[in-house]
Backbone as numpy.savetxt, mean C-alpha at the origin, in Angstrom:
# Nx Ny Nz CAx CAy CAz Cx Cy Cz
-14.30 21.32 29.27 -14.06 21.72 27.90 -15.23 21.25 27.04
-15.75 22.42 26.07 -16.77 21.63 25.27 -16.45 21.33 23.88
-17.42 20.01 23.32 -16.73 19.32 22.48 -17.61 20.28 21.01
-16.73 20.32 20.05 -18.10 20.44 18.75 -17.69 19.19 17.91
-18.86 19.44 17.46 -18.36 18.71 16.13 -18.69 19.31 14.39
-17.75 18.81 13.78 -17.64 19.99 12.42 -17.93 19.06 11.32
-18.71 19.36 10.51 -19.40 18.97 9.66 -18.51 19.45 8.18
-17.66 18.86 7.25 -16.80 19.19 6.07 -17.95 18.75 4.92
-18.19 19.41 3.76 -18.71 19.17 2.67 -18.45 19.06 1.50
-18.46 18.22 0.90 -17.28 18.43 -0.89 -18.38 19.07 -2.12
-18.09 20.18 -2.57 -18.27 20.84 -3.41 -18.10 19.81 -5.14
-19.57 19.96 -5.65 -19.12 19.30 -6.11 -18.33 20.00 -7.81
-18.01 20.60 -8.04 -17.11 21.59 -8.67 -15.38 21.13 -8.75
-14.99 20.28 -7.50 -13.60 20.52 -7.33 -13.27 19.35 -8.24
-12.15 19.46 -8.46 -10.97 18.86 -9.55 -11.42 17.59 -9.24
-11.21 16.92 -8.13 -11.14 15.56 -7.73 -12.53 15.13 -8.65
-13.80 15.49 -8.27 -14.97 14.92 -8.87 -15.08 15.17 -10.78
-14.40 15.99 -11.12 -14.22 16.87 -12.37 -14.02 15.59 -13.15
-14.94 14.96 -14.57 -14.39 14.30 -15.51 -12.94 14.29 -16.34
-13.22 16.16 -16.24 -11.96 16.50 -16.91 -10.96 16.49 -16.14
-10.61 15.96 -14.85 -9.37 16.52 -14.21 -8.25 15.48 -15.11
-6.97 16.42 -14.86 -5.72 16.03 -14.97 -5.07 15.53 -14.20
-5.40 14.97 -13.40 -4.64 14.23 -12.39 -4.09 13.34 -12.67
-3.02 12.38 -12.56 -2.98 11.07 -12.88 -3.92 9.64 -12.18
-3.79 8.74 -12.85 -4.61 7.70 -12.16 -3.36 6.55 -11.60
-3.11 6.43 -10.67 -2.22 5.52 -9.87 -3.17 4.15 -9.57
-2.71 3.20 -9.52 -3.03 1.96 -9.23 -1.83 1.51 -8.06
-2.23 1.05 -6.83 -1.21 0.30 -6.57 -1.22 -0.95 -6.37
0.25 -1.72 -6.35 -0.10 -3.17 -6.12 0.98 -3.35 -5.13
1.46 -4.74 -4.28 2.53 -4.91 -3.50 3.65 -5.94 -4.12
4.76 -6.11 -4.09 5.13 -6.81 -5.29 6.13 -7.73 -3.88
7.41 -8.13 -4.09 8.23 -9.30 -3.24 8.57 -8.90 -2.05
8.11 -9.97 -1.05 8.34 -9.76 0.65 9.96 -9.51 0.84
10.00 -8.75 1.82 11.15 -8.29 2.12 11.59 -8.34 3.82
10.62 -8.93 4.12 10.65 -9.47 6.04 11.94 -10.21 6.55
12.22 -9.79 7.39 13.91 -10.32 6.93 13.60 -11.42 8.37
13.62 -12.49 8.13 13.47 -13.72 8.96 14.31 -14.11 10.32
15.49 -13.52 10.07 16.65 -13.95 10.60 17.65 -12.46 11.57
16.39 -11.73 11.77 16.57 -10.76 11.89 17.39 -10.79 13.65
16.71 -11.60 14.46 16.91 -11.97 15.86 17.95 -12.70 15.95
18.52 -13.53 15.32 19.82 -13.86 14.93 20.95 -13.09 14.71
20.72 -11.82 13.82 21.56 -10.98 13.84 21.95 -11.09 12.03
21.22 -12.48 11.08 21.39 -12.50 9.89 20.34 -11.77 8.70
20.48 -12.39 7.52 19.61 -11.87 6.73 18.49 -12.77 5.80
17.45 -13.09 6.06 16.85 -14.16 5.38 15.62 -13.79 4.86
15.19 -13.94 3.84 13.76 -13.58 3.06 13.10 -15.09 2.43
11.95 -14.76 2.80 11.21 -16.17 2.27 10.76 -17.03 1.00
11.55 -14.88 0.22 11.13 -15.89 -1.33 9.77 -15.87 -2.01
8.46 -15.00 -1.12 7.16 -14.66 -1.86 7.30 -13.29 -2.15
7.22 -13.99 -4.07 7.15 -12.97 -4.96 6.57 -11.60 -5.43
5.33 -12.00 -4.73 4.51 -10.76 -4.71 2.83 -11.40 -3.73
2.27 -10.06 -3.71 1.35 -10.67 -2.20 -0.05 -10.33 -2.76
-0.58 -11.36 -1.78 -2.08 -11.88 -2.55 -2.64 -12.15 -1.29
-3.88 -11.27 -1.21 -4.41 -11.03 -0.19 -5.57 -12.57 0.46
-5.29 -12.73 1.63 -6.02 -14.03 1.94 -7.45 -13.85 2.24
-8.09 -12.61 1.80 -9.53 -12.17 2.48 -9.83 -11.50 1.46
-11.35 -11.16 1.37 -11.52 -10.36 0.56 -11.61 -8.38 1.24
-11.57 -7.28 0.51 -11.28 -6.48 0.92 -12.19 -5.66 1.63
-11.98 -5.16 2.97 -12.44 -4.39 4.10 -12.38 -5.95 4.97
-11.79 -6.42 4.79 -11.74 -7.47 6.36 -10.40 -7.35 6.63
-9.94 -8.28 7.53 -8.55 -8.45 8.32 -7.95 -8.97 7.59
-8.77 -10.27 7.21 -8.05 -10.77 5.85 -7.08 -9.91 4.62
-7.80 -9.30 4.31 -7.06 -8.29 2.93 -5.76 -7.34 3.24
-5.37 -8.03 4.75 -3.95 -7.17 4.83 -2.92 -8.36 5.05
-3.41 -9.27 4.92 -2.37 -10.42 5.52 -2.26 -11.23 3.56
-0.89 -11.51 3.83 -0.35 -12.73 2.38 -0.81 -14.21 2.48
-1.71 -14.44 1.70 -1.87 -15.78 1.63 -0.43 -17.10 1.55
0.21 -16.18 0.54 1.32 -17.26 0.13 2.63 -17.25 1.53
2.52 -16.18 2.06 4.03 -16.27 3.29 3.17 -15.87 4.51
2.28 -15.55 4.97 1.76 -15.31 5.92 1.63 -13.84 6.21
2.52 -12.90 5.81 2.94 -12.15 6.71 2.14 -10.57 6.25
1.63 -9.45 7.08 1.30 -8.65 6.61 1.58 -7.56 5.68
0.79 -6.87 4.78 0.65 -6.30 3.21 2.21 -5.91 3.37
2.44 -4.85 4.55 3.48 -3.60 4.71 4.84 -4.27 4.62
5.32 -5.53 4.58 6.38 -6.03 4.42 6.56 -6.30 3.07
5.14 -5.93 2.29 6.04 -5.73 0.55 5.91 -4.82 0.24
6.93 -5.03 -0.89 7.46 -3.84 -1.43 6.35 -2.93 -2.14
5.80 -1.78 -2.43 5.01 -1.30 -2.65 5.37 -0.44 -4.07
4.35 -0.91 -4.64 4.91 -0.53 -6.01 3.47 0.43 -7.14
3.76 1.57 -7.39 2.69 2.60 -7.56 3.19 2.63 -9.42
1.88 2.14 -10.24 1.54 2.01 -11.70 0.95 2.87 -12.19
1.63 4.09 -13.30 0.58 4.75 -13.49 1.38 6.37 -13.11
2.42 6.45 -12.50 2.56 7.91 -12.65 3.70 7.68 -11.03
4.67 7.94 -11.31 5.50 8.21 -10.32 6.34 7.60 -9.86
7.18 7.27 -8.82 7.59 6.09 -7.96 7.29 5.84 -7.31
7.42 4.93 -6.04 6.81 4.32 -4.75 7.30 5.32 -3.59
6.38 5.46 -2.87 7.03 5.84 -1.48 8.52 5.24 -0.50
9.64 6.25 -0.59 10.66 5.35 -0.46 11.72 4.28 -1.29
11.17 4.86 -2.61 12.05 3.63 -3.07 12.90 4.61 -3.72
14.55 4.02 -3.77 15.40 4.92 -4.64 15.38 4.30 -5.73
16.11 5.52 -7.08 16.42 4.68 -8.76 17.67 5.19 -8.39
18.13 3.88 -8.70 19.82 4.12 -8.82 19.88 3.77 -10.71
20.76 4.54 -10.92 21.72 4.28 -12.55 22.64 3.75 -13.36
């Protein structure tokens, strides 16, 4: 089988690069661990870090792990500023 390879180019015209676009601007941040400790037990236990603060600076290994509980980014809660809700999260009323 032969391989290619494909070469994609961004125009620079499109919305994304556009000063004027309308898009919204999202920020995200990760806010209180939700790793449930006690999980192998069969109970329910959380450690209590409030929100997560990266122990590295960013593009290393570091910047996915919590300084304050140890544990990696994806066990907090993920919280999107700026236009929308989070992936997964319900609003109850």
């Amino acid at each position: 089988m032969k391989k290619r390879q494909m070469v994609l180019t961004m125009n620079d015209d499109s919305p994304r690069n556009s000063e004027n676009s309308s898009l919204p601007v999202r920020t995200v941040r990760y806010g209180e661990c939700q790793k449930n400790h006690a999980a192998n037990v069969g109970g329910y236990a959380v450690d209590g870090c409030r929100e997560f603060m990266a122990a590295g600076e960013e593009g290393t290994s570091g910047a996915l792990a919590c300084a304050a509980c140890g544990c990696h980014r994806n066990f907090h809660r993920r919280v999107e500023e700026g236009g929308g809700e989070a992936e997964g999260e319900v609003g109850f009323e």
